[in-house]
C-alpha positions as CSV (number, residue, x, y, z in Angstrom):
1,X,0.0,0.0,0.0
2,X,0.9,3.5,-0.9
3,X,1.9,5.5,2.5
4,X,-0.8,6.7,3.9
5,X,-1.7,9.9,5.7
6,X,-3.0,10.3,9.9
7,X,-6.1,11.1,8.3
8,X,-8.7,9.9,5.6
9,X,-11.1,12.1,4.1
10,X,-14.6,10.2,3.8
11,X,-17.1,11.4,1.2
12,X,-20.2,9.8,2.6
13,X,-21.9,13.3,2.8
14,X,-21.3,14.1,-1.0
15,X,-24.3,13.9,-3.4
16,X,-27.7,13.2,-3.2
17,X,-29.9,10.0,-3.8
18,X,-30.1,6.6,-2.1
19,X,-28.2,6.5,1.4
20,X,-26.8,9.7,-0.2
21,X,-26.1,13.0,1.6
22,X,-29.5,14.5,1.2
23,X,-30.6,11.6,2.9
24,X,-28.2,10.9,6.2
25,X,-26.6,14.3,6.3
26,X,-29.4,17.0,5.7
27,X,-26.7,18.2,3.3
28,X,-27.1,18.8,-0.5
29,X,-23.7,19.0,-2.0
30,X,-22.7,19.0,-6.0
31,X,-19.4,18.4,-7.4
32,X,-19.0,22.6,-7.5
33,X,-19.3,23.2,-3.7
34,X,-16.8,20.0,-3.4
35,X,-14.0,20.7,-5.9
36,X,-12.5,23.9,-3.7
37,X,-12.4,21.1,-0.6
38,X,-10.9,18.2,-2.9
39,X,-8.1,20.8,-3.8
40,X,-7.3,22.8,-0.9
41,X,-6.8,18.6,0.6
42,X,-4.4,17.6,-1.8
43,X,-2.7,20.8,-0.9
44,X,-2.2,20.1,2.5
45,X,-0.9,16.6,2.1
46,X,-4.6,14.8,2.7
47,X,-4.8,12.6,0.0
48,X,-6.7,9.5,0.9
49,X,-10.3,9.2,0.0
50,X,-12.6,7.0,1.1
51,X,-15.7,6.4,-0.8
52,X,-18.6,3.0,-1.5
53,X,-20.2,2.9,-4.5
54,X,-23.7,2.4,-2.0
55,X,-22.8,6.1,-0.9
56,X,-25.7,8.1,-3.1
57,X,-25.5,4.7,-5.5
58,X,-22.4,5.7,-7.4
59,X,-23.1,9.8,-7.2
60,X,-20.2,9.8,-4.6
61,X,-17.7,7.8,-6.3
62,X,-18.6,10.1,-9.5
63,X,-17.6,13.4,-7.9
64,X,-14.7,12.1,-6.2
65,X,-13.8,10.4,-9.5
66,X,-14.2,13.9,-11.4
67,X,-11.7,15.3,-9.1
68,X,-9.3,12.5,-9.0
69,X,-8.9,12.2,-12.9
70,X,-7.4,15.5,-13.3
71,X,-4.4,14.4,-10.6
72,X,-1.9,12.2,-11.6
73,X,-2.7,8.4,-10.3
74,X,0.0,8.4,-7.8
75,X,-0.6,11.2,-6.1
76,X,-4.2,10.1,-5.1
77,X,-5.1,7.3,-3.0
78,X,-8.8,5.9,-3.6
79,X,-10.7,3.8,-1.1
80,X,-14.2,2.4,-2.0
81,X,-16.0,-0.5,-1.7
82,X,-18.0,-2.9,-2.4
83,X,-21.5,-3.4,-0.4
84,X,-23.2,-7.0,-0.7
85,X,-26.2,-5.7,0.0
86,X,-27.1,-3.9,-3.0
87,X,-25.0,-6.8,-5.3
88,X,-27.0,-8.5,-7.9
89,X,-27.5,-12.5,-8.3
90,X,-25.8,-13.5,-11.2
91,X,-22.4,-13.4,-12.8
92,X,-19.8,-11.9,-10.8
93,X,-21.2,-9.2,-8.6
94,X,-18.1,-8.1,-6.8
95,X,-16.1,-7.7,-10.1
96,X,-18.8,-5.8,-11.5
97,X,-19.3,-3.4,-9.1
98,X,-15.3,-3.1,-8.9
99,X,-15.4,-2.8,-12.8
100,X,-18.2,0.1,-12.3
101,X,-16.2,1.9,-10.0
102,X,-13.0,1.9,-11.9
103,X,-14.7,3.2,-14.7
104,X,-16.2,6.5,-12.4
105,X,-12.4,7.0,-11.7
106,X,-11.4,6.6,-15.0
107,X,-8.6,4.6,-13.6
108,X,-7.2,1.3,-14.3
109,X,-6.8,0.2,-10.3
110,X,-7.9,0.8,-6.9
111,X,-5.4,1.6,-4.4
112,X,-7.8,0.1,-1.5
113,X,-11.0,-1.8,-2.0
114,X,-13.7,-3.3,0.9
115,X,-15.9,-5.3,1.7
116,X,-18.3,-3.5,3.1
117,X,-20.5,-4.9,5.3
118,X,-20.1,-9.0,6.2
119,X,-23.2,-10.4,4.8
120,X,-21.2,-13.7,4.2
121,X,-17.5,-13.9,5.0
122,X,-17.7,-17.2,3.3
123,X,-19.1,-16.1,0.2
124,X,-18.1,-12.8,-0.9
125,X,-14.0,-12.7,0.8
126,X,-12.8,-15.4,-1.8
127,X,-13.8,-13.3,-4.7
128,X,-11.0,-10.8,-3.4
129,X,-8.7,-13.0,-4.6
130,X,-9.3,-12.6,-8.5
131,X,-9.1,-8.7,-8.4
132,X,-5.8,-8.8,-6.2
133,X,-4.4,-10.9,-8.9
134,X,-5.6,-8.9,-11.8
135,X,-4.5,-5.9,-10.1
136,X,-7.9,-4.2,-10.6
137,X,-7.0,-3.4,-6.4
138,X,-3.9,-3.2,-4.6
139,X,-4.9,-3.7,-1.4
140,X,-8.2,-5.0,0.5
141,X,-10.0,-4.3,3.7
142,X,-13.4,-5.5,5.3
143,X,-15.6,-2.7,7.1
144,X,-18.2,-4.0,10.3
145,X,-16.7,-7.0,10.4
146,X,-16.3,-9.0,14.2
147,X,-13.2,-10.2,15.3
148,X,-14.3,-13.5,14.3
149,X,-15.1,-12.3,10.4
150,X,-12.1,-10.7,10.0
151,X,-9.7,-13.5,11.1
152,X,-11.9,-15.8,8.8
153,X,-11.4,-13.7,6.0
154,X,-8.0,-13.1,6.5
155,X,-7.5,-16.9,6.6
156,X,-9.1,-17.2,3.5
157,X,-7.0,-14.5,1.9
158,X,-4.0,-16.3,3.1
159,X,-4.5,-19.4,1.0
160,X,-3.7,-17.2,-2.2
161,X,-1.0,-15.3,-0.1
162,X,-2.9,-12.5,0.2
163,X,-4.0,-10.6,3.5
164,X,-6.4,-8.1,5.0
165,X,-4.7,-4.5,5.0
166,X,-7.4,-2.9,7.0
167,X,-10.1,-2.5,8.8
168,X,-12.7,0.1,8.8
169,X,-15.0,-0.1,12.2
170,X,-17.1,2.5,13.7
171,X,-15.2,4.2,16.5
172,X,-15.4,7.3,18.6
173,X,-15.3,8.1,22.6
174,X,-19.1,6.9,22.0
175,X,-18.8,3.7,20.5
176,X,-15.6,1.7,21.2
177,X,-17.0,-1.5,20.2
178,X,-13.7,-2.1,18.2
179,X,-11.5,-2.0,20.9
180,X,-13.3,-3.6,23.6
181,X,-13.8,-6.8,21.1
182,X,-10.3,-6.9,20.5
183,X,-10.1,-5.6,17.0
184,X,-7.8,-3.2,17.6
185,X,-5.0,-5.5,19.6
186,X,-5.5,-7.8,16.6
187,X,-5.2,-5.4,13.9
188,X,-1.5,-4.0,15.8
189,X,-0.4,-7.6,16.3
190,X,-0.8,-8.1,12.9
191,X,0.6,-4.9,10.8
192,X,-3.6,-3.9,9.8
193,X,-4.6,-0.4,9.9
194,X,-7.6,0.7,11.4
195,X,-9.6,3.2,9.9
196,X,-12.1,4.8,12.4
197,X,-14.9,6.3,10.9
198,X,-18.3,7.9,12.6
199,X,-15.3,9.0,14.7
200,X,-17.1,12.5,15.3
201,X,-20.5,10.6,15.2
202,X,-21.9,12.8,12.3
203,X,-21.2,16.1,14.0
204,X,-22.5,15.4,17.3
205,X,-18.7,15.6,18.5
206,X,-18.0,18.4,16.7
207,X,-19.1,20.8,19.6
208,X,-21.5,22.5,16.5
209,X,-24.6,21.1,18.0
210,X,-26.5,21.3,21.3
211,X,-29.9,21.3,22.8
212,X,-30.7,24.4,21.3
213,X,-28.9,24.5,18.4
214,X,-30.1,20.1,17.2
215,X,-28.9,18.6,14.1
216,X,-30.5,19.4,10.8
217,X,-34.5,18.1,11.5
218,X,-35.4,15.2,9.2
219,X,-31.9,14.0,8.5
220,X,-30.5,10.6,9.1
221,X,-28.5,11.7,11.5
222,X,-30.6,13.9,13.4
223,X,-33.6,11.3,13.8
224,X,-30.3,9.2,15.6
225,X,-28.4,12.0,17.9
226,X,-30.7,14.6,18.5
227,X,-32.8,12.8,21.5
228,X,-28.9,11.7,22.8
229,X,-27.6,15.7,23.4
230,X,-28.5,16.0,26.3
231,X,-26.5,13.2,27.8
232,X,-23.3,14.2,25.9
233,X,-23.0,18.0,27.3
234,X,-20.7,17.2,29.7
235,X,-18.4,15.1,27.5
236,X,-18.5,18.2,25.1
237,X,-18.0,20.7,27.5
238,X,-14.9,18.9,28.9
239,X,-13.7,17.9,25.1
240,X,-14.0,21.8,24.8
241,X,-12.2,23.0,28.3
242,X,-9.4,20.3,27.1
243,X,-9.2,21.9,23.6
244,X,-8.2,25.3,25.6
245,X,-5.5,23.9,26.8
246,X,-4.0,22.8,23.4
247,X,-5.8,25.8,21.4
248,X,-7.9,23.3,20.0
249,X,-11.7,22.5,18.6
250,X,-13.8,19.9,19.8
251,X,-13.9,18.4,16.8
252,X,-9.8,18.5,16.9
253,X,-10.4,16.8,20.6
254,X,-12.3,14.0,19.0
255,X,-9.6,13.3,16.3
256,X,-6.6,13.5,18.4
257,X,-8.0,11.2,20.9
258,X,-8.6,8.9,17.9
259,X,-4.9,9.2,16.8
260,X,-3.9,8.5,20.3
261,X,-6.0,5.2,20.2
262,X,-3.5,3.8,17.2
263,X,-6.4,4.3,14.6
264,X,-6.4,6.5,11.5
265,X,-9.4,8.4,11.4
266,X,-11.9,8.8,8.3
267,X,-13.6,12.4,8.3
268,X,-16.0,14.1,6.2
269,X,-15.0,17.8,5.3
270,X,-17.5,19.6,3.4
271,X,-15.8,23.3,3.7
272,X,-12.4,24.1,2.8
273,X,-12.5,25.9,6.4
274,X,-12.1,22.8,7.7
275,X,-8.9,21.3,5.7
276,X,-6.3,23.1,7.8
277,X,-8.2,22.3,11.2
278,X,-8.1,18.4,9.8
279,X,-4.4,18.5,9.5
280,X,-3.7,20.6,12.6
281,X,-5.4,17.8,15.1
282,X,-3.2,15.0,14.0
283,X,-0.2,17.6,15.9
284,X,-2.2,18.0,19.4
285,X,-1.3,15.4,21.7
286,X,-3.1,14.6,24.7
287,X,-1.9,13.7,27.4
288,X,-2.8,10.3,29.7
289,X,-5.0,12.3,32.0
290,X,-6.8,14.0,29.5
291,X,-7.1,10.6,27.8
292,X,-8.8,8.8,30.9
293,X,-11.2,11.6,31.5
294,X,-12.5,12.0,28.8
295,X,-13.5,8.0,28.0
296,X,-14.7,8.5,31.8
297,X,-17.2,10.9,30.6
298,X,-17.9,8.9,27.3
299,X,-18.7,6.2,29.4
300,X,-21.0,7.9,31.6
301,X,-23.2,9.2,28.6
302,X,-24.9,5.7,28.6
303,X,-25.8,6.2,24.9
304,X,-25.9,3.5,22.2
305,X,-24.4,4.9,18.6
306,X,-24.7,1.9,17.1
307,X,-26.0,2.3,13.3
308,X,-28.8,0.1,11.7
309,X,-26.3,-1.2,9.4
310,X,-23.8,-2.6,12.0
311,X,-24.4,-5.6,14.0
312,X,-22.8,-6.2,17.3
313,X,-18.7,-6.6,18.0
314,X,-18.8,-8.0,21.1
């Protein structure tokens, strides 16, 4: 794999249409509000994308591959992935939707591609193999898979001489699912990068939203964290003293503290505002006090973050 950056940038939010931005983020983003935040990235050094075809059914992967094609290849590292969920019956689903997302990026190879969501380790890991041969992908990773999926699929990989890469697991001070599973002492032991995403929890970390100021009203995301803000002020409010003391955000808070926890974080920027406060948090280092208050408070919360499309770690 290419060397990667502290920090992803995750696309989830861009577009519109099925599981699309509209839909989860109460955002409505085109490719012209994007390109000044895809470019002002790749400025600063952030040049790892992470995309799914499910993301808007392709609309993600289309803006993202707009922007891309205009870079040289190996300047730009593209993550995306394939969802079983939405694969078809017949033929070769995996290679399909592979083949359909190489042709949005106008590229000949993907530097990291997933399996999204473990519908059937047995099944679907096995038809890895062919595209890491071809080298249609690089690299590959599984996303919401248990401990025990991912050690099956690695041992399925292994029989071709191939491995798992990475991992991509939702993780934040509210969910930690990951590590209390094990996931993440098995992913060090074994030279596997985790990617964290949801690692701000769609903005409800971000220190943007409150009682009185909710997440957007009829949004994905607000129809999951706006009943939970009351229980996360205090968290926020100490995220926020903390930041003080490192003339930090609380959304800088959250990402450091994901660092800290060996992962690399996957974050959704939709302003270019927000590039050099990205690449500024991966420089704050907390310290071990800061660290144990803060999961104190997390704890505390009593929430559940879970999303409908994960099933349990643990």
């Amino acid at each position: 794999m290419k060397k990667l950056p502290a920090i992803a940038l995750g696309t989830w939010s861009w577009g519109t249409g099925v599981a699309g931005g509209d839909q989860v983020f109460g955002n409505h983003l085109e490719a012209e509000d994007l390109k000044p935040v895809f470019e002002e990235a790749m400025k600063n050094g952030l040049n790892l994308w992470d995309t799914a075809t499910v993301y808007g059914m392709g609309t993600s992967e289309s803006i993202l591959g707009g922007f891309t094609r205009s870079y040289n290849r190996e300047e730009v590292i593209i993550s995306t992935k394939f969802t079983p969920q939405i694969a078809g019956v017949y033929g070769n689903p995996m290679e399909q939707m592979c083949d359909a997302s190489l042709k949005r990026f106008n590229t000949d190879y993907i530097d990291l591609y997933w399996i999204h969501n473990p519908a059937d380790v047995e099944r679907w890991t096995p038809d890895l193999i062919p595209l890491l041969k071809s080298g249609k992908v690089k690299s590959v990773g599984v996303s919401n898979h248990n401990l025990a999926e991912l050690k099956r699929a690695n041992e399925i990989l292994a029989t071709e001489g191939f491995r798992i890469s990475a991992v991509q697991n939702h993780f934040s001070l509210l969910y930690r699912s990951s590590e209390e599973a094990g996931i993440l002492d098995y992913c060090k032991e074994n030279d596997i990068v985790f990617f964290a995403y949801m690692v701000l929890e769609q903005g409800t970390l971000s220190g943007k939203y409150n009682t009185k100021n909710p997440l957007p009203q009829g949004s994905g995301r607000g129809e999951m964290y706006n009943k939970m803000l009351p229980q996360i002020e205090k968290l926020v409010d100490a995220m926020r003293e903390i930041g003080k003391h490192h003339n930090a955000t609380v959304s800088q808070i959250a990402i450091a503290w994901a660092i800290a926890k060996y992962t690399l974080p996957v974050i959704g920027v939709t302003k270019t505002k927000y590039i050099a406060e990205t690449v500024a948090a991966t420089a704050i280092n907390l310290t071990d006090e800061e660290m144990a208050l803060l999961e104190n408070l997390a704890a505390k919360t009593g929430v559940d973050t879970k999303g409908s499309w994960e099933h349990p770690m643990i």
